[in-house]
N, C-alpha and C positions, 0 to 999 in steps of 0.2 A: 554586585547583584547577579544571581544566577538566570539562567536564561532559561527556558522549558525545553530549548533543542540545543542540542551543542554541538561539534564536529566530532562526528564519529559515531554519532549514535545511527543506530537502525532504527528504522521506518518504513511501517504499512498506513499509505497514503489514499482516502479515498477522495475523489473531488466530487461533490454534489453533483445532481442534475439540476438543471433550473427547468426543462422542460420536460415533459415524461418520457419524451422521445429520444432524449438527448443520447449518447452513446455513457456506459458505462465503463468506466476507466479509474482502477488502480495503480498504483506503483507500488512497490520495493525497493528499498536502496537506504544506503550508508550517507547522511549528510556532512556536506563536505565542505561547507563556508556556511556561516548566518550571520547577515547585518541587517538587524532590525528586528522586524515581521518577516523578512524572508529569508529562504535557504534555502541553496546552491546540494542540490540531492544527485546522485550516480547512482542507478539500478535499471529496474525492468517494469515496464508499462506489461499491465494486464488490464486486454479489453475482454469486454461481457459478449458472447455471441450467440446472437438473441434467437438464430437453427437452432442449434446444439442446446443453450442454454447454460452455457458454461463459459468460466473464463477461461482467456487464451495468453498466456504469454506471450511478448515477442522474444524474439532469439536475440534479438542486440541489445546491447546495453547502451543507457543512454543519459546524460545530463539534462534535468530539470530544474525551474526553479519555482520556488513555490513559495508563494505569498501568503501569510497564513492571517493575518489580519481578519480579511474578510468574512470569514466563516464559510469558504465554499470548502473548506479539509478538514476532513476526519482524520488526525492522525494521533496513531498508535505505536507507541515507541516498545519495538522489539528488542528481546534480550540481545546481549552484547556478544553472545555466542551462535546467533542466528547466523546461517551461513545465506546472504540474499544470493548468492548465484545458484543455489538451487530451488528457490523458491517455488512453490507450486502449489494448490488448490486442490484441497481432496475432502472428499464428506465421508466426514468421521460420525460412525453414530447419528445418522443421520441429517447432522448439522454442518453447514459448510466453515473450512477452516481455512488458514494460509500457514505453511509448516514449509521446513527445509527439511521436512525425511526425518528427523530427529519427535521424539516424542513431544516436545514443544508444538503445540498447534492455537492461534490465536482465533478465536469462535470469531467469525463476521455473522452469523443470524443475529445479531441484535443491533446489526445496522444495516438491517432491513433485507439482507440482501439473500435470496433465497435459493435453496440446493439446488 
């Protein structure tokens, strides 16, 4: 039986809000085990910072695990060439994307999420 993630694929992770206020928070990253509904992901958290209005990388990389059952994730399986340590947030043409510098850029405006 095929599974919808498998190890090694690349992933643009969003986790819903449940409250309006909630912090807005992405990931990036290469997943690295899955048993089940969940999977053991290595990359980089991008928070929303609601000054600026922009998201922020952090600089460290970091292990997650993400349950995907529940429907709080959006996820988007990045080509297999995506380099996630350079990931980074830039509006293209007006619209906000997630790109590694490479002409590949994945649109996030149509999960709501604005330039």
């Amino acid at each position: 039986m095929d599974e919808a993630i498998r190890i090694g694929d690349k992933v643009h992770i969003v986790t819903r809000r449940r409250f309006h206020d909630d912090v807005r928070r992405h990931f990036v990253g290469v997943v690295e085990a899955v048993s089940g509904a969940a999977s053991r992901v290595h990359g980089y958290t991008f928070v929303h910072n609601e000054g600026s209005g922009e998201f922020e990388k952090r600089p460290t990389p970091r292990v997650r695990i993400f349950g995907l059952a529940g429907g709080l994730q959006i996820v988007n399986v990045l080509p297999p060439t995506f380099d996630v340590s350079t990931a980074r947030y830039e509006v293209r043409d007006g619209r906000l994307v997630v790109t590694d510098g490479s002409e590949y850029a994945l649109d996030l405006n149509e999960l709501s999420v604005r330039a």
